[in-house]
DRENDO-169007 format. One line per 3 residues: number of its first residue (from 0); their letters; for each residue z, x, y of C-alpha. Coordinates in steps of 0.001 Angstrom, whole numbers. Layout:
<robas>
NUM = a = Z/X/Y  ...
</robas>
This chain:
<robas>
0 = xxx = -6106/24551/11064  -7027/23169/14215  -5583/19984/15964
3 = xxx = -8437/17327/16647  -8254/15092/20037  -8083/11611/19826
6 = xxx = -8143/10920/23642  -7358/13060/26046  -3923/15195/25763
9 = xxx = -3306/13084/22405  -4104/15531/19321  -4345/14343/15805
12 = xxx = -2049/17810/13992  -1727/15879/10232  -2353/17450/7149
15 = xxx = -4903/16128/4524  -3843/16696/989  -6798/16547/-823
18 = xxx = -5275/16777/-4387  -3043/13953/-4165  -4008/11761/-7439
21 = xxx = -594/9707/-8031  1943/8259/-5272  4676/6598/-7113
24 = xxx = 2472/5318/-10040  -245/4286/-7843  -3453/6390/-8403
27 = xxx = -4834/7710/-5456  -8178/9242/-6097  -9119/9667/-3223
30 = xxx = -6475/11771/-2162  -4436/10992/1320  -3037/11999/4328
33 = xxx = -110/12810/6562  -1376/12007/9855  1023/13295/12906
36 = xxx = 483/13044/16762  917/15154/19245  1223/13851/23479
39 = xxx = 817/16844/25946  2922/14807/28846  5746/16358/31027
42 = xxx = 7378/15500/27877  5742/17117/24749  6098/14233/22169
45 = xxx = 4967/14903/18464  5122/11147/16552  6137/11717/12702
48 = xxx = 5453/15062/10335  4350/15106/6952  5723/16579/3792
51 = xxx = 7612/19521/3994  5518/21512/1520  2848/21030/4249
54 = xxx = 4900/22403/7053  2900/25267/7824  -199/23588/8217
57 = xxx = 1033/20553/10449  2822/23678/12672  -372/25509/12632
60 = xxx = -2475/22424/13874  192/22233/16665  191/25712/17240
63 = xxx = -3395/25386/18031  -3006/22985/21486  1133/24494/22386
66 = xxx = 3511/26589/21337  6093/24428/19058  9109/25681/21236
69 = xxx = 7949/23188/23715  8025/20192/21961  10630/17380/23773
72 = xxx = 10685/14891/21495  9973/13833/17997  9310/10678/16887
75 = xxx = 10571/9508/13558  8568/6162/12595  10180/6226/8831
78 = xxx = 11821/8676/7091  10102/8614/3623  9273/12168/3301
81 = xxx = 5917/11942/3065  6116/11311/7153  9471/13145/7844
84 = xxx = 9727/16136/5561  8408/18988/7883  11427/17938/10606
87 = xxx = 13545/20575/9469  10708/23111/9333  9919/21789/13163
90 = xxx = 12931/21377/14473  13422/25700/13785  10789/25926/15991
93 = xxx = 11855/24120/19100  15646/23428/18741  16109/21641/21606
96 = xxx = 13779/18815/20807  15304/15197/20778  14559/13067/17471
99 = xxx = 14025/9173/17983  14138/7293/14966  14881/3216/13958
102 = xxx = 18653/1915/14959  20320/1391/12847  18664/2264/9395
105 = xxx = 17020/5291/10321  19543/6428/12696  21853/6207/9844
108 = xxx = 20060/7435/7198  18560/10610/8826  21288/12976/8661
111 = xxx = 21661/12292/5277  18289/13802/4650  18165/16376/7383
114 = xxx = 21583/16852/7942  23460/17423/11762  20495/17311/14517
117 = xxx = 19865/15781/17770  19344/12100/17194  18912/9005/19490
120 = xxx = 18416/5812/17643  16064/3327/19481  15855/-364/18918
123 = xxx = 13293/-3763/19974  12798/-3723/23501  13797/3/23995
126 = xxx = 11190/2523/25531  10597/5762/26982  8963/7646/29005
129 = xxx = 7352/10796/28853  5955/11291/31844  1986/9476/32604
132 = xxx = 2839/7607/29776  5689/5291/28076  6341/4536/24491
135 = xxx = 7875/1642/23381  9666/1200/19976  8906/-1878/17899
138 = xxx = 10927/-2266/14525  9076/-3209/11364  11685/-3412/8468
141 = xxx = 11111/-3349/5345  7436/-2302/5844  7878/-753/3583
144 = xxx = 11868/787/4424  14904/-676/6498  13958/2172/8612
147 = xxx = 10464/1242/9527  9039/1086/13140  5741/1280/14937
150 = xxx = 5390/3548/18216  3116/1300/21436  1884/3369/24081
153 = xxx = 571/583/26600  -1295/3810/29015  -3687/4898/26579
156 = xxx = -3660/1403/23841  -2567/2961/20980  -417/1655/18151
159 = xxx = 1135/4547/16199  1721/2156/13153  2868/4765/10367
162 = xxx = 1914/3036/7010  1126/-115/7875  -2973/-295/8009
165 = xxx = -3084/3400/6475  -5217/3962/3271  -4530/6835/911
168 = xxx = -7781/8817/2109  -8523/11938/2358  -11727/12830/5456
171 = xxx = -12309/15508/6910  -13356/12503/9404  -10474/10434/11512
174 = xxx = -11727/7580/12734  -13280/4298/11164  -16369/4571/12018
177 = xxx = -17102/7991/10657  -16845/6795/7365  -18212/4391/4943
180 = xxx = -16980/916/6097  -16672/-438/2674  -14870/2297/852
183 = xxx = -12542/2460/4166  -12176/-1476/3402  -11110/-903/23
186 = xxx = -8325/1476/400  -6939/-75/2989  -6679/-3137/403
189 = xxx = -5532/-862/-2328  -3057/200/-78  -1738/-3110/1197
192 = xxx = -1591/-4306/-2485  253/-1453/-4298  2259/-778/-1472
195 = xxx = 2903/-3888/1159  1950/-6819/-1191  5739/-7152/-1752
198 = xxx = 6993/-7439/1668  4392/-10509/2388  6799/-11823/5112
201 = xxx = 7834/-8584/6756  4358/-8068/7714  3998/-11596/8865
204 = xxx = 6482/-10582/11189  5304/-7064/12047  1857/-8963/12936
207 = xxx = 3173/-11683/15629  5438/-8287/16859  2142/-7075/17453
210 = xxx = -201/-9734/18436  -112/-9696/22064  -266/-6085/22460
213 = xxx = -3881/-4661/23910  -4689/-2546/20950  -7477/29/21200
216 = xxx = -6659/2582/18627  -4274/2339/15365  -3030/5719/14425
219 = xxx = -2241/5199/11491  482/7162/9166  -2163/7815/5742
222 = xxx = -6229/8125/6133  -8121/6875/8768  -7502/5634/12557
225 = xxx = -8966/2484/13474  -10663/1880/16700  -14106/544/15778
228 = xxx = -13145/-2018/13384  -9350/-3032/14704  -9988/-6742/14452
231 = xxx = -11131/-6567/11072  -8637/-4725/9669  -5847/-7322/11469
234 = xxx = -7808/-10466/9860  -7472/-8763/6283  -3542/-7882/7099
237 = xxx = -3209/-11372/7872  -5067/-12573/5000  -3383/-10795/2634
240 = xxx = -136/-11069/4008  -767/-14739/3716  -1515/-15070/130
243 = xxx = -4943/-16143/695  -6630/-16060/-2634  -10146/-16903/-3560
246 = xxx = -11407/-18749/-6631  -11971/-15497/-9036  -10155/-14605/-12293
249 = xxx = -8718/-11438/-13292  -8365/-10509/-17239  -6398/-7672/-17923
252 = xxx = -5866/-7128/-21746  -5048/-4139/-24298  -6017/-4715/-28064
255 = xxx = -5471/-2699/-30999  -8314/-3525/-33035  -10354/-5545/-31064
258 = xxx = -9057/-8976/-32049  -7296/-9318/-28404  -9894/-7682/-26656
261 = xxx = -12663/-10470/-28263  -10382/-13296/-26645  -10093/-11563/-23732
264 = xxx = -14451/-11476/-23407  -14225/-14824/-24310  -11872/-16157/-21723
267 = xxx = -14181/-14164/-19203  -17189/-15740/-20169  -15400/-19338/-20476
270 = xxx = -14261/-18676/-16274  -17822/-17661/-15294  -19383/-21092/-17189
273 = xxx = -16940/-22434/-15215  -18846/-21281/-12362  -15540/-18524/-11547
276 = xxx = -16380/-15161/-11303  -14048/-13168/-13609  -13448/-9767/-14114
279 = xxx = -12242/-7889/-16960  -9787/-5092/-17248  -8875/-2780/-20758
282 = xxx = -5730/-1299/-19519  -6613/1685/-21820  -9482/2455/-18851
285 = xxx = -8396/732/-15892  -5665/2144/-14138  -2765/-693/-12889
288 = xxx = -3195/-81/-9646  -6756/-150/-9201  -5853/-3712/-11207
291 = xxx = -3713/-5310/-9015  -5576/-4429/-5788  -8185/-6807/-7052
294 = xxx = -4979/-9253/-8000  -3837/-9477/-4186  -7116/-11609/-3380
297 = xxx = -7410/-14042/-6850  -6040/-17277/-7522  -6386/-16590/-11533
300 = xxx = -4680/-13841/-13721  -4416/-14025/-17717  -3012/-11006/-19283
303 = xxx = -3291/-10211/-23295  -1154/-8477/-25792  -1792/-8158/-29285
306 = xxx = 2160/-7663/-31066  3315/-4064/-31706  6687/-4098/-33162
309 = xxx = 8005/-7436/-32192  6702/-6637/-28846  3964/-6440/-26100
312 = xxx = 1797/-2870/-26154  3393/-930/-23892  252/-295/-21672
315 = xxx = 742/-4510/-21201  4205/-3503/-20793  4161/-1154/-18204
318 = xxx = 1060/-3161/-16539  3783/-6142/-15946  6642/-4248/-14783
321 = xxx = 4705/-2521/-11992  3037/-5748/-11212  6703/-7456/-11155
324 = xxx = 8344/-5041/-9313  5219/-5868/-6667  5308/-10332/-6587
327 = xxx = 7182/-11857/-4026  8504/-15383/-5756  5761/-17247/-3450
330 = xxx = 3107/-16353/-4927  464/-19106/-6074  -1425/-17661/-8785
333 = xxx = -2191/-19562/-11576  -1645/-17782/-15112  -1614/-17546/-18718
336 = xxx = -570/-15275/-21700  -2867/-14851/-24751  -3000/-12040/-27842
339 = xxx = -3380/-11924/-31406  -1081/-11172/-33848  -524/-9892/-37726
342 = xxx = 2968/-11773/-38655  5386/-12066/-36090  3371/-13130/-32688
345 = xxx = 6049/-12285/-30150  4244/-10738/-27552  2257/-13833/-26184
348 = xxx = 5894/-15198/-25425  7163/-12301/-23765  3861/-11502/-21708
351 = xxx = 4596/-15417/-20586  7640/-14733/-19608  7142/-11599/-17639
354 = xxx = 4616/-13437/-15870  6917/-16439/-14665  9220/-13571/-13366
357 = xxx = 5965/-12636/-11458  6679/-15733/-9437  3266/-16978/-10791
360 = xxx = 2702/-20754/-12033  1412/-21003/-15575  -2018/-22739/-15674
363 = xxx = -2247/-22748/-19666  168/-22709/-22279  -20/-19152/-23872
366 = xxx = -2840/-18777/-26566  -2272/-17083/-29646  -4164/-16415/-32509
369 = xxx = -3158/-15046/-36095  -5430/-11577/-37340  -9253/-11699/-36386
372 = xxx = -10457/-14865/-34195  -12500/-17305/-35912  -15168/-18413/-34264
375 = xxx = -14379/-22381/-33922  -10642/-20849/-32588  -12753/-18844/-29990
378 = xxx = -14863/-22081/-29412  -11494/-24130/-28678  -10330/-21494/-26007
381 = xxx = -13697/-21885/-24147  -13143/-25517/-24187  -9579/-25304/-23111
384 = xxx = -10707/-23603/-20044  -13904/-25681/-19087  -12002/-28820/-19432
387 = x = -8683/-27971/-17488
</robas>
């Protein structure tokens, strides 16, 4: 387990956890990281951990460049365990290390997870320095916790930005342009929608905190660093922190015996004659997050439910309540409900109203459609489309 240098005296001692396929109901095939820093100075200073069943790999990687016992400070960018687990683990090794974490959130939220050890809390505006170099604290809140903060070292041009700009991705490679640009791309959407989509305004913030800093590197907490393709990356952050949506539909239906699932083709194809591209998702094969990545960039969503019950299938369900739990109430999408239905019909109604609480605008009044479509009641949903 060997550290890898990023520039010189700054080490890269992470761990990558190539197994990782779920994070909180988010599918991650690709597997992550934990990335950690290490800054040989007259001040050793390692920036976040990773998860404490990783601990002997992130000391190992340290162990190759110093002996732990000399670490000075630790840096505590968030205290999700994913970033701050191995502390404890650390901390054994070189007791007399200082921890720096967010005032007041993480400073008062730390010893409840690590209990009574040497903590400083640091604020806006507060910096220090570690010898050739200085690191200055910059507070991101609720990016995704209260406890949130990026790390600025204005020496060497590196942002240590924890999650915002990560990926779930799992390289042997660290940097940007070691890997494929567009898969890179991709995760770093998936990552921004499933993760940061809710806190819209937060990173609005966290981007003007940042914008007049002269950023070379972003060492990120998850995946890859950036220092090829920095700008890029900040344009998408600020596009989809924005709510900048393109003219594209997104279908996302389950069906039962196919009834729903031949309104949902046919609401695809009436988009695309309406010269929108539209894609379709069967929530029986999709997974929701790979979904609502594609979500975070289109103006259109319908969503289909045939009725199970007196109620939505729970794959629709389940689909909603994720995506819910992700909408801030500014969002501009334009939606609609549609499903079939044996006798009762109540799960067009309730997928409506699940996706008003979505903060979305209704486009169409729901569509619903008693046992198997006919084909002049498929003929009057195409119609309804083309001629809104």
């Amino acid at each position: 387990m060997q550290a890898v240098e990023i520039k010189k005296g700054i080490y890269w001692v992470g761990v990558i956890d190539w197994n990782l396929r779920n994070f909180h109901g988010y599918q991650t095939s690709r597997g992550s990281s934990y990335n950690a820093y290490l800054i040989l100075d007259e001040k050793i200073t390692l920036i976040d951990t990773a998860k404490d069943t990783f601990h002997d790999e992130i000391l190992e990687r340290i162990s190759s460049v110093i002996d732990p016992a000399k670490i000075d400070y630790i840096i505590c960018n968030h205290l999700e365990q994913d970033h701050s687990g191995s502390i404890p683990s650390i901390m054994a090794k070189c007791p007399n290390a200082k921890i720096y974490t967010c005032f007041p959130n993480g400073l008062k939220n730390i010893p409840k997870f690590y209990g009574d050890l040497d903590y400083t809390g640091v604020k806006a505006g507060d910096s220090l320095n570690i010898g050739s170099r200085t690191l200055q604290f910059i507070p991101v809140p609720m990016l995704h916790w209260p406890d949130s903060m990026f790390t600025y070292c204005p020496e060497e041009r590196i942002l240590f930005s924890n999650d915002a700009f990560g990926q779930h991705f799992a390289s042997v490679q660290r940097f940007d342009d070691q890997v494929d640009f567009n898969v890179l791309m991709y995760e770093a959407k998936k990552y921004y929608a499933n993760i940061l989509m809710l806190y819209d305004r937060q990173a609005k913030k966290a981007l003007e905190d940042v914008a007049n800093l002269d950023i070379e590197t972003i060492a990120t907490g998850h995946g890859i660093i950036w220092r090829k393709h920095i700008a890029k990356i900040i344009a998408n952050y600020k596009k989809w922190s924005a709510d900048e949506t393109t003219e594209e539909a997104v279908i996302v239906y389950d069906s039962m015996w196919h009834s729903t699932e031949t309104m949902a083709k046919t609401i695809t194809e009436a988009f695309v004659r309406r010269n929108i591209p539209a894609q379709l998702y069967d929530l029986k094969e999709n997974h929701i997050s790979d979904i609502v990545t594609e979500i975070l960039t289109k103006k259109y969503l319908a969503v289909g439910s045939p009725t199970l019950n007196n109620n939505m299938m729970p794959t629709v369900a389940s689909f909603l309540c994720y995506l819910k739990g992700l909408s801030p109430k500014n969002k501009s999408r334009l939606t609609f409900a549609f499903g079939s239905y044996g006798w009762g019909g109540q799960s067009i109604g309730q997928v409506e109203d699940e996706l008003k609480k979505c903060g979305f605008s209704i486009w169409l009044d729901k569509i619903s459609i008693k046992n198997i479509p006919a084909k002049d009641e498929l003929t009057k949903i195409t119609e309804t489309i083309l001629q809104k």
